[in-house]
C-alpha positions as CSV (number, residue, x, y, z in Angstrom):
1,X,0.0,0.0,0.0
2,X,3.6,2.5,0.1
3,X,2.7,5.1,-2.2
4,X,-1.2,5.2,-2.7
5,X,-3.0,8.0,-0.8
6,X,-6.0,8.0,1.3
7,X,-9.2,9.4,0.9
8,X,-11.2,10.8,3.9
9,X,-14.4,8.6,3.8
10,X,-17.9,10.9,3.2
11,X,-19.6,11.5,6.6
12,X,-23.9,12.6,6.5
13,X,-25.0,14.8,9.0
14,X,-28.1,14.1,11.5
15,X,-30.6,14.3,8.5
16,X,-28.8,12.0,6.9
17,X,-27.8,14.6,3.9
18,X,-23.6,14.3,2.7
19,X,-21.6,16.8,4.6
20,X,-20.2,18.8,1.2
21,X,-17.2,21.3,1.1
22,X,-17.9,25.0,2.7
23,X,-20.9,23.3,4.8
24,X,-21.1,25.1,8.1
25,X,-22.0,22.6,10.7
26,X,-23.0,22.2,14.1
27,X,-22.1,19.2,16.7
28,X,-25.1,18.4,18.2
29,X,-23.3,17.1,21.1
30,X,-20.4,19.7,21.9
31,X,-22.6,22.6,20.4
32,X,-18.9,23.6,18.7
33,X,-19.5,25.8,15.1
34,X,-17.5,24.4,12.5
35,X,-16.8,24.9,8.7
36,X,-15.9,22.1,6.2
37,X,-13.0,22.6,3.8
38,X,-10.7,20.7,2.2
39,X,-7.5,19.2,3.2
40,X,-4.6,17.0,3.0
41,X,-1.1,16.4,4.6
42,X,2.3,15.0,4.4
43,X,1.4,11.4,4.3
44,X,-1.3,11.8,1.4
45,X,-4.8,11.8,2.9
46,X,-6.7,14.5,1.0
47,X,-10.5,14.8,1.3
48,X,-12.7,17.1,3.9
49,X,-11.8,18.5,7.1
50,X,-13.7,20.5,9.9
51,X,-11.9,23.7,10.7
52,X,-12.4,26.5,13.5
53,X,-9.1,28.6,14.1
54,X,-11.5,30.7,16.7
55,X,-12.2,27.3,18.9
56,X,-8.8,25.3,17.8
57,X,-10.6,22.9,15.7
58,X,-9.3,21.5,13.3
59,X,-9.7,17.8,11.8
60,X,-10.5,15.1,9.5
61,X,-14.0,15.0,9.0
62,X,-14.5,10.9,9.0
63,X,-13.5,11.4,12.7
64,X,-17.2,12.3,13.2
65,X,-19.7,9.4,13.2
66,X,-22.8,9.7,10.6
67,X,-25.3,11.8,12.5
68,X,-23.4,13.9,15.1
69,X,-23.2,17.0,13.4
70,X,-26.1,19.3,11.5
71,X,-26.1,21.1,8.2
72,X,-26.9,24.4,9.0
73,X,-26.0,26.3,6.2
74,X,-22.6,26.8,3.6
75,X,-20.5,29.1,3.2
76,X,-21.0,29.9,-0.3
77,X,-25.2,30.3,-0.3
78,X,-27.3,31.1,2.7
79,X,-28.6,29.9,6.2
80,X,-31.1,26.8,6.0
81,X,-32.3,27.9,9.1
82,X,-36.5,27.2,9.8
């Protein structure tokens, strides 16, 4: 496997919808703000990570579990808000 990268696996939020680039998301469980970008490093996994420089966050996003964290808007539209 030397030499092939690794792709950061899709994660769906609570509603079950695919977390997408520039999705601004909410844990449900730590209540921490988060925006999705894309990533990769040194040891080639690319794919989506959650970033907050504000709070310190900053991560792949398959570290997340389908269902802990809420669409609640992107960055490049508008708030999905009720």
């Amino acid at each position: 496997m030397a030499g092939r990268s690794k792709e950061v696996a899709p994660v769906k939020d609570v509603t079950g919808k695919v977390i997408k680039k520039h999705d601004v998301v909410v844990n449900d469980f730590t209540h921490e703000v988060m925006l999705i970008v894309e990533s990769s490093n040194s040891y080639g996994v690319h794919g989506l990570a959650v970033k907050n420089n504000i709070a310190g966050i900053g991560d792949w996003l398959d570290v997340y579990p389908d269902g802990e964290l809420r669409i609640v808007g992107n960055a490049e539209t508008s708030y999905e808000g009720d």
